[in-house]
C-alpha positions as CSV (number, residue, x, y, z in Angstrom):
1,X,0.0,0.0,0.0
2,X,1.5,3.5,-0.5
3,X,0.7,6.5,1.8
4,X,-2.8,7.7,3.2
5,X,-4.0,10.7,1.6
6,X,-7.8,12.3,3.2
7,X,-8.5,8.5,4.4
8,X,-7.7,6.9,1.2
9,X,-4.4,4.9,0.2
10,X,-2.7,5.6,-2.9
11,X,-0.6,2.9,-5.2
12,X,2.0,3.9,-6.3
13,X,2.2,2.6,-10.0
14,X,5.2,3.5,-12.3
15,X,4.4,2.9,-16.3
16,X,7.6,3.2,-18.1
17,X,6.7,5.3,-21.6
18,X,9.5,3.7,-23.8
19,X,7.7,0.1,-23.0
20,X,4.9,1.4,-24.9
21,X,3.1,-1.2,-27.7
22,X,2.0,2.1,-29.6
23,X,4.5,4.6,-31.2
24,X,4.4,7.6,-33.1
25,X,5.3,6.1,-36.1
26,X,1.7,3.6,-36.3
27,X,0.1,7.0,-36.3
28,X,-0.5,8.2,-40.5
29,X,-0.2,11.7,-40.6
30,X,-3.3,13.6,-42.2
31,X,-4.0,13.1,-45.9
32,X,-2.6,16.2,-47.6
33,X,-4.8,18.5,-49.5
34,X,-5.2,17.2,-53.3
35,X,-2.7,19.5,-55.5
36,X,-6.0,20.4,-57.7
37,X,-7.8,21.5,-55.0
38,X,-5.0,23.8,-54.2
39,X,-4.1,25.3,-57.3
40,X,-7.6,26.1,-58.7
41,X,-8.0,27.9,-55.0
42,X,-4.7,29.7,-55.5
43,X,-6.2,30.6,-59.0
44,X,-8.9,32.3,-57.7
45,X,-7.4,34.0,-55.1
46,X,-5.0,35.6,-57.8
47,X,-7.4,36.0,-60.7
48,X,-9.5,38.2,-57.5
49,X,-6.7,40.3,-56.3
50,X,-6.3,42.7,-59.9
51,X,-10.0,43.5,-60.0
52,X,-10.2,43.4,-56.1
53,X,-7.2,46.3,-56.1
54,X,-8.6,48.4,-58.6
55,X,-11.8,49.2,-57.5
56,X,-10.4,49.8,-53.7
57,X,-7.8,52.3,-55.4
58,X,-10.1,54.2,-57.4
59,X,-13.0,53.4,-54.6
60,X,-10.2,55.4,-52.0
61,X,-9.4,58.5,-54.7
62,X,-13.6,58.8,-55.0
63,X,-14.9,58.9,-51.6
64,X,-13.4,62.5,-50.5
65,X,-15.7,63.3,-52.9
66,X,-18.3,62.2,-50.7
67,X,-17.3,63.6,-47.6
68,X,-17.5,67.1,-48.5
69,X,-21.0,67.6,-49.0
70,X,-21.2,66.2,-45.2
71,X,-18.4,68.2,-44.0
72,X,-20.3,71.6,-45.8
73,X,-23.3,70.6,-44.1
74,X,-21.5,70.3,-40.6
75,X,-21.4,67.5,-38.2
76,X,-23.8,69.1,-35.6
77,X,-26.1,66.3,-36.9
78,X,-25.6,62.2,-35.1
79,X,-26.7,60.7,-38.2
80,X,-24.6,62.9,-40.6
81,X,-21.6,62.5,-38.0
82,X,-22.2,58.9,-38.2
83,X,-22.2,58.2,-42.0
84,X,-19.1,60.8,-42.3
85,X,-17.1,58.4,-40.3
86,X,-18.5,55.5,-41.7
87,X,-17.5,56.6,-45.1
88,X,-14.3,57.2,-43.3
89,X,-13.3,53.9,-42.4
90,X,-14.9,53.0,-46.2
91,X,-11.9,55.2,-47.1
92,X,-9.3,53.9,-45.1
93,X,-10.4,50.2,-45.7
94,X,-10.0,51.2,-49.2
95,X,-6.3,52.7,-49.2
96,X,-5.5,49.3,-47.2
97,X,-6.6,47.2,-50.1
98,X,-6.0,49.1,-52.9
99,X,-2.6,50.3,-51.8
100,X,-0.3,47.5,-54.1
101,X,-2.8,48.4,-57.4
102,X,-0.3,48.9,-60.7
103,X,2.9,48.3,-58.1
104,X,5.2,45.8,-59.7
């Protein structure tokens, strides 16, 4: 028996790891991805980016455009304070994206 602990005896047990019947090496790893499946996703990613980059980088020029009617109106308004820095973010979500557009 091995020692009391709160009215109950513990065994002491020792399992040696290296005895083990299973190893590392019964285990398959994961099935890769098929290469087609890969390659037509990497396809569309790319084929996305040009178009994707273009209309964030001309989306980014055009919005100022927008904001100046709110700013000439003020931003006394919640609602007109709210879609200015809406379009805002727009703006700089824009920039972010179309920022690499015609960089080689």
């Amino acid at each position: 028996m091995g020692p009391v602990v709160n009215g109950v005896f513990k065994k002491r047990c020792s399992v040696s790891m290296s005895n083990s019947p299973v190893s590392n090496d019964s285990i398959a790893p994961s099935s890769p991805e098929p290469e087609a499946k890969r390659d037509r996703s990497n396809w569309i990613l790319r084929s996305l980016k040009g178009p994707t980059q273009f209309l964030s980088f001309w989306a980014a020029i055009a919005l100022p455009f927008v904001h100046l009617p709110l700013l000439a109106q003020g931003l006394g308004d919640p609602d007109v304070t709210l879609a200015f820095f809406l379009l805002l973010a727009a703006n700089v979500f824009a920039l972010y994206v179309g920022h690499g557009y015609k960089q080689e």
